[in-house]
C-alpha positions as CSV (number, residue, x, y, z in Angstrom):
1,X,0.0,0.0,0.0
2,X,2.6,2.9,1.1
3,X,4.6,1.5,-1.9
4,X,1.7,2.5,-4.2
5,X,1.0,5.7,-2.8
6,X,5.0,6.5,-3.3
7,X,4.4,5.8,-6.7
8,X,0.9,8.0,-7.5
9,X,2.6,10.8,-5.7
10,X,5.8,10.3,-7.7
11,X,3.4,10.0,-10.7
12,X,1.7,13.1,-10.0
13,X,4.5,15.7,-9.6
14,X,6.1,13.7,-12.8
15,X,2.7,15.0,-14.4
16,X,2.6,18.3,-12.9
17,X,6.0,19.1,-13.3
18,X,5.6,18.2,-17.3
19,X,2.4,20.7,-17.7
20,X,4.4,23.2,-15.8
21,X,7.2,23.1,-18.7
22,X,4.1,22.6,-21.4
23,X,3.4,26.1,-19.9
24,X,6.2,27.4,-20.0
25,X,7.5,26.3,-23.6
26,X,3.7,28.1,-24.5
27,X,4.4,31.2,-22.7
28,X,8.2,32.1,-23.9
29,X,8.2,32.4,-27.3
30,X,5.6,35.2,-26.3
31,X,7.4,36.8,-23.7
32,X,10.3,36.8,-26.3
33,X,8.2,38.6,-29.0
34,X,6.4,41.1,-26.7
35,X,9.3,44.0,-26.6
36,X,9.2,43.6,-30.2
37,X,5.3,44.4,-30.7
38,X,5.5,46.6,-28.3
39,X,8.1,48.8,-29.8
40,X,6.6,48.5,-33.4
41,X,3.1,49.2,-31.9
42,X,4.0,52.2,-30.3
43,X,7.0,53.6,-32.6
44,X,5.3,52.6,-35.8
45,X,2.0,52.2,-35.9
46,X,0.9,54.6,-33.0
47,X,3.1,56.9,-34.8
48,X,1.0,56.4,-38.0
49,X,-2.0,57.1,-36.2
50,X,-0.8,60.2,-34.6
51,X,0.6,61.1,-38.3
52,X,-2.9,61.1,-39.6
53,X,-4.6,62.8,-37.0
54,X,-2.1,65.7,-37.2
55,X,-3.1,65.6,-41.1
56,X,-6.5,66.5,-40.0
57,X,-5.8,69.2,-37.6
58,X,-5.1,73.1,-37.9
59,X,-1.4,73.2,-36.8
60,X,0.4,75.5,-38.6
61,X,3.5,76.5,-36.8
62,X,5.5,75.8,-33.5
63,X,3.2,75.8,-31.1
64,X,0.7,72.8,-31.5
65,X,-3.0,73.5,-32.3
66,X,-5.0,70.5,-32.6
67,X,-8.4,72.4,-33.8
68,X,-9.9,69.2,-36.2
69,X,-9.9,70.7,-39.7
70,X,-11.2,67.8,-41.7
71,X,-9.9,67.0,-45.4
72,X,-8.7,70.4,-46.1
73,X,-5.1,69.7,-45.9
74,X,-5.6,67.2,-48.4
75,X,-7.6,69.5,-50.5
76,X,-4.9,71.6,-50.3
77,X,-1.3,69.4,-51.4
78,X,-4.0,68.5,-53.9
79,X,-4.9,71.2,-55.3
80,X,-1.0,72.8,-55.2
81,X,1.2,73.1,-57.9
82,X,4.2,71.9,-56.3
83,X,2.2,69.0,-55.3
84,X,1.1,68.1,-58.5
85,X,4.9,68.5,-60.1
86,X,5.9,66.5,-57.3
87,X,3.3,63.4,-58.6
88,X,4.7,63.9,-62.4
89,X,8.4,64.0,-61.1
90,X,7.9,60.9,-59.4
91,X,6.0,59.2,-62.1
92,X,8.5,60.1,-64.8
93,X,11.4,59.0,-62.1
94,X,9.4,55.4,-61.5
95,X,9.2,54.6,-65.0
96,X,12.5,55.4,-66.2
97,X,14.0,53.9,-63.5
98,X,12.2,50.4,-63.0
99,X,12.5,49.9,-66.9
100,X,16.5,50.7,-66.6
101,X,17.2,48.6,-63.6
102,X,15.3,45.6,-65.1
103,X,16.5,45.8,-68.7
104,X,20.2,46.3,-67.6
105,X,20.0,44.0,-64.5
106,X,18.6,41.3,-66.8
107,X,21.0,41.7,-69.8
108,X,24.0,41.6,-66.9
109,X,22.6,37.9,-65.5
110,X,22.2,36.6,-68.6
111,X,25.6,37.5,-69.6
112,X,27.4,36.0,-66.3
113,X,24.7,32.8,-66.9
114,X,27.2,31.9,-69.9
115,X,30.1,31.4,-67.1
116,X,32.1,33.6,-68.9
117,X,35.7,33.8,-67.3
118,X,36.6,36.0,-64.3
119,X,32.6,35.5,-63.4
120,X,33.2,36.8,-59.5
121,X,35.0,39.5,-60.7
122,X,32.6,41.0,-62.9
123,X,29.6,40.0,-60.3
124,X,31.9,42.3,-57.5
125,X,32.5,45.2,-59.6
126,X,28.4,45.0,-60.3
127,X,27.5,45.1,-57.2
128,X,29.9,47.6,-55.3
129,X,27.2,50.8,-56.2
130,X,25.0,48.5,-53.4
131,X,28.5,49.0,-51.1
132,X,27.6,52.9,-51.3
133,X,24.2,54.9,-49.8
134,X,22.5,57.1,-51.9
135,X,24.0,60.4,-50.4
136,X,27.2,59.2,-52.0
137,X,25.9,58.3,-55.1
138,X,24.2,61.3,-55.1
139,X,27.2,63.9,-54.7
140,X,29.3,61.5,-57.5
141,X,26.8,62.1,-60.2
142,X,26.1,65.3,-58.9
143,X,29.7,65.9,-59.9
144,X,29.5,64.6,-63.5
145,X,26.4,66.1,-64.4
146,X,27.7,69.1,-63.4
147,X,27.8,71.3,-67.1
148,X,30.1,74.2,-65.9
149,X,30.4,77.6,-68.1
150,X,30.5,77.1,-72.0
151,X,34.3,78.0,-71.9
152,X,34.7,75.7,-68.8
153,X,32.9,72.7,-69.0
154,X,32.9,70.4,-66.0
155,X,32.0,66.6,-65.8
156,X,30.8,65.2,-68.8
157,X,30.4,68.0,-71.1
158,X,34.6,68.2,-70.4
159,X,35.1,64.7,-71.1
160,X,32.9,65.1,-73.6
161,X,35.0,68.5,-75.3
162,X,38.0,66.7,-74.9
163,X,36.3,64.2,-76.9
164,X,35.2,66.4,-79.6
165,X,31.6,65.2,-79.5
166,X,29.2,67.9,-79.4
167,X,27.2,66.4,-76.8
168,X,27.5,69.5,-74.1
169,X,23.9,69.9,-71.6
170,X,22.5,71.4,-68.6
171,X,21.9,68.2,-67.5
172,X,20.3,68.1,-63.9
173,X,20.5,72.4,-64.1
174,X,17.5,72.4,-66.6
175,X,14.3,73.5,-65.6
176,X,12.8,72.4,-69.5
177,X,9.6,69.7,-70.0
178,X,10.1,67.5,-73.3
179,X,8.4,68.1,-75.7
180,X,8.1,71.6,-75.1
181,X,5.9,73.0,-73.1
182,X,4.1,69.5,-72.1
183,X,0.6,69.1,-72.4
184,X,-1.4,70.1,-69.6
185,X,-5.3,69.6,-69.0
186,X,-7.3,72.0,-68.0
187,X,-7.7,70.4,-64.4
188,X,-4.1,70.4,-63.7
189,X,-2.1,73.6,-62.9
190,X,1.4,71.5,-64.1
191,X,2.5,70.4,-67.8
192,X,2.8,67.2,-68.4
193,X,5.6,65.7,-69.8
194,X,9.3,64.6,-69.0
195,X,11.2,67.2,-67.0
196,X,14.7,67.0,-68.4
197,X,16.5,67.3,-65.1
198,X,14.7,64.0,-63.8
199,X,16.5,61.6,-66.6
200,X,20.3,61.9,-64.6
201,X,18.6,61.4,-61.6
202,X,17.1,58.1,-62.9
203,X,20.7,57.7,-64.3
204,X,22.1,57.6,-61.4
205,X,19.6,55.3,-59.7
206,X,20.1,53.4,-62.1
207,X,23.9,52.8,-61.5
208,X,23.2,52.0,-58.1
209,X,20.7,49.5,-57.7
210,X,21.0,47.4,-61.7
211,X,23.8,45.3,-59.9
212,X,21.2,44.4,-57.0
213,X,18.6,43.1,-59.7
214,X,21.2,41.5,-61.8
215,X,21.7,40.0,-58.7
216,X,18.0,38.4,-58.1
217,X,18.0,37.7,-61.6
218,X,21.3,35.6,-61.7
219,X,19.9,33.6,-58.6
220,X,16.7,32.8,-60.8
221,X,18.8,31.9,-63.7
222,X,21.0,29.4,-61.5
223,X,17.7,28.0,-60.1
224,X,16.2,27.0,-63.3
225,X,17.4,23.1,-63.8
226,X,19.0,22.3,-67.5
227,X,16.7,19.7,-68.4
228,X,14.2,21.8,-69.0
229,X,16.4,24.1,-71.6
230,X,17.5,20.8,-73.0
231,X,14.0,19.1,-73.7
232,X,13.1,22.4,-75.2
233,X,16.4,22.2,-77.6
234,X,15.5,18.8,-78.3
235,X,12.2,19.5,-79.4
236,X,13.6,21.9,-82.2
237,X,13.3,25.7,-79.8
238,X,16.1,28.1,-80.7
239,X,18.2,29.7,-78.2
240,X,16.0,32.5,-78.1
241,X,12.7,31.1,-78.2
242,X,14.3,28.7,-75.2
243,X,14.6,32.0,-73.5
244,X,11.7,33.2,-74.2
245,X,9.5,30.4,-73.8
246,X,10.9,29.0,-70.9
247,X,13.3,31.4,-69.2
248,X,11.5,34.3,-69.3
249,X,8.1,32.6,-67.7
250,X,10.3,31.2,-64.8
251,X,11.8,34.7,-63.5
252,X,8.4,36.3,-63.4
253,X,8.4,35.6,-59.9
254,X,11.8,37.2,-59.4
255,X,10.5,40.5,-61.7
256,X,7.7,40.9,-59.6
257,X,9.8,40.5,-56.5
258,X,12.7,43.2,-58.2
259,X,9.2,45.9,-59.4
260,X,8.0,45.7,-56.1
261,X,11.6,46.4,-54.5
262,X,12.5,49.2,-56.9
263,X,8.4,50.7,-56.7
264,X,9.1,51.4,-53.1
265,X,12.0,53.3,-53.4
266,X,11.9,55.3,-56.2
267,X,7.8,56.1,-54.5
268,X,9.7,57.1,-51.3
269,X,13.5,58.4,-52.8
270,X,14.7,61.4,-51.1
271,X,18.7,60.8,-50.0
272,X,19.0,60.9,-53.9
273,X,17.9,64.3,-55.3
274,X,18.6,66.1,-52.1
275,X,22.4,65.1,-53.0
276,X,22.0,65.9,-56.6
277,X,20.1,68.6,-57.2
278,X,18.3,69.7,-53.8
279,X,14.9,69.3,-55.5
280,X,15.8,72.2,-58.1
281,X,15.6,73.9,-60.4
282,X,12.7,75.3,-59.6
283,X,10.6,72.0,-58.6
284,X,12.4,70.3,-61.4
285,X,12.9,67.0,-59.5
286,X,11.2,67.9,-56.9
287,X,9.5,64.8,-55.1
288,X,6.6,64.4,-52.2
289,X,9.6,63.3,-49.7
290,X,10.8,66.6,-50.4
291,X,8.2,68.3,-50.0
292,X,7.4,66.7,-46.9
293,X,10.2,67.5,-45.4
294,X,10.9,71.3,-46.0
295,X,6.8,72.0,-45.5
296,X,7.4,70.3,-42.1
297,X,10.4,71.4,-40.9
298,X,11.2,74.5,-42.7
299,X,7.9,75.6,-43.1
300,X,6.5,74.7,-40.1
301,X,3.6,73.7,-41.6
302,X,2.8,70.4,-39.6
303,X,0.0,69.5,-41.0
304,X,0.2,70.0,-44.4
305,X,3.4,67.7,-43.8
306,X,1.7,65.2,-42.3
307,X,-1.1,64.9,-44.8
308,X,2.1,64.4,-47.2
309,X,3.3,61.9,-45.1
310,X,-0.3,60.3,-45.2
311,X,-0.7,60.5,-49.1
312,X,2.9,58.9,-49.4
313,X,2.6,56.2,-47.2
314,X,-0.7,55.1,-49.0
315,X,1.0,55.5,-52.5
316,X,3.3,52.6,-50.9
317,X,0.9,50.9,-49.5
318,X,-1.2,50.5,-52.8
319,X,2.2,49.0,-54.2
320,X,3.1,46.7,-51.2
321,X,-0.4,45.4,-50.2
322,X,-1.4,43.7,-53.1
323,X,1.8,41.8,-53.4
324,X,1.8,41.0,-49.7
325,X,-2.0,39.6,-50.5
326,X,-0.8,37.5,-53.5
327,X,2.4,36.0,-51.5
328,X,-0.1,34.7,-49.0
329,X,-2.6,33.0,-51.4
330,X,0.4,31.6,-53.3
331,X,1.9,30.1,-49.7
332,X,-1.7,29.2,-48.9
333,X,-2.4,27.5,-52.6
334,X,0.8,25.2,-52.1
């Protein structure tokens, strides 16, 4: 009897002990995360909230007024010329510079797919523009595009001289819209069209961040197994239509990965310009960062900066949420 009762009581604290470090194995991996979420939920998303209530208020200079003003601020960045050239800028950046970073970064993979010799060296020298932030890419080509005086050209316009090519511009110091003029409707108070200070911006976004998708792309291409390109060679495909028939279908995954990558940052690029050009001439290459940041803090105009903030954070959004949405169905289909 007392033998048996030893045992049930051994039993029991066996048992209890075991649910005690169930427990515990439940409860740490939550204890582990919660500074995390707390920090985000406070420093990002309670900032976010506090960003969009400002947007709404009256507070227009140092001292805080928090007087509920509705939509007005939005009316007004709307409705604002420098606004609106801000939303052209950035349209005119985002297409010149998505289409250059994927055409380039594409070519580049493609060409180190061959195993052509001194591969790593060439894959290094690619990517060393990644090595450098924007502000220092920014102040380089800063340097080149600058065009000097016509009897003392700087940058490329002097390499250019030297040359003997009649190639000489403004560059990023031209205020001028191709083609001339723009076209503008009647509900917009900016011309539309390309503002030629814009393209060496894009240039030099370009130079940065192609090595980074030739990157992604390179990774696609090693992934893709032979036999596939040799079944289709077998079956009679040339080299191109093997690229384009079964290449090109595999790495969409990887082109909607690099779009959604280099959407976000030209949507939110600020580092850039301010290194290049400061914005100018004029609003030029101006950008809603930008503007966000000298209505804010030069201006003092808090709330018209934070309604900025708000409209730029939902242009990301309406880039990043749909691809978020697909990556989960796609997980959730496999």
């Amino acid at each position: 009897m007392a033998r048996t009762a030893t045992r049930e009581v051994e039993s029991g604290s066996v048992k209890g002990a075991w649910r005690r470090r169930v427990n515990t194995d439940r409860i740490a991996p939550f204890l582990m995360i919660a500074p995390s979420v707390a920090a985000i939920a406070v420093f990002v998303y309670g900032f976010i909230g506090w960003t969009g209530f400002v947007s709404l208020t009256k507070w227009h200079g140092i001292v805080a007024d928090y007087t509920i003003r509705g939509l007005q601020n939005y009316a007004e960045i709307f409705t604002s010329y420098r606004f609106q050239t801000d939303l052209r800028n950035t349209l005119v950046f985002t297409i010149f510079f998505l289409i250059g970073c994927l055409v380039i970064g594409l070519v580049l993979a493609v060409l180190l797919d061959l195993n052509v010799r001194g591969e790593p060296f060439f894959r290094t020298v690619y990517l060393l523009p990644m090595a450098l932030s924007f502000i220092v890419t920014g102040v380089i080509w800063q340097w080149l595009f600058q065009p000097g005086t016509q009897g003392n050209p700087t940058g490329l316009n002097a390499l250019f001289q030297s040359f003997g090519i009649p190639l000489a511009q403004q560059w990023s110091t031209t205020a001028a819209v191709w083609p001339a003029g723009g076209w503008r409707p009647g509900w917009l108070l900016v011309p539309l069209g390309i503002p030629l200070a814009m393209i060496p911006v894009a240039v030099a976004a370009i130079w940065q961040m192609s090595g980074f998708i030739m990157a992604m792309y390179l990774a696609g291409l090693r992934g893709i197994p032979d036999d596939l390109r040799e079944a289709a060679r077998v079956d009679g495909a040339s080299e191109w239509q093997v690229f384009r028939y079964v290449v090109l279908p595999l790495l969409h995954p990887i082109t909607l990965s690099a779009l959604i990558i280099l959407g976000h940052i030209s949507l939110k690029i600020f580092d850039l310009i301010m290194a290049m050009t400061g914005g100018g001439p004029g609003f030029a290459t101006d950008v809603p960062a930008i503007n966000m940041y000298e209505t804010t803090f030069k201006s003092n105009e808090y709330a018209v900066g934070a309604a900025i903030a708000i409209v730029l954070l939902l242009l990301v959004a309406v880039l990043i949420v749909p691809y978020l949405i697909y990556n989960i169905r796609t997980e959730t289909q496999r």
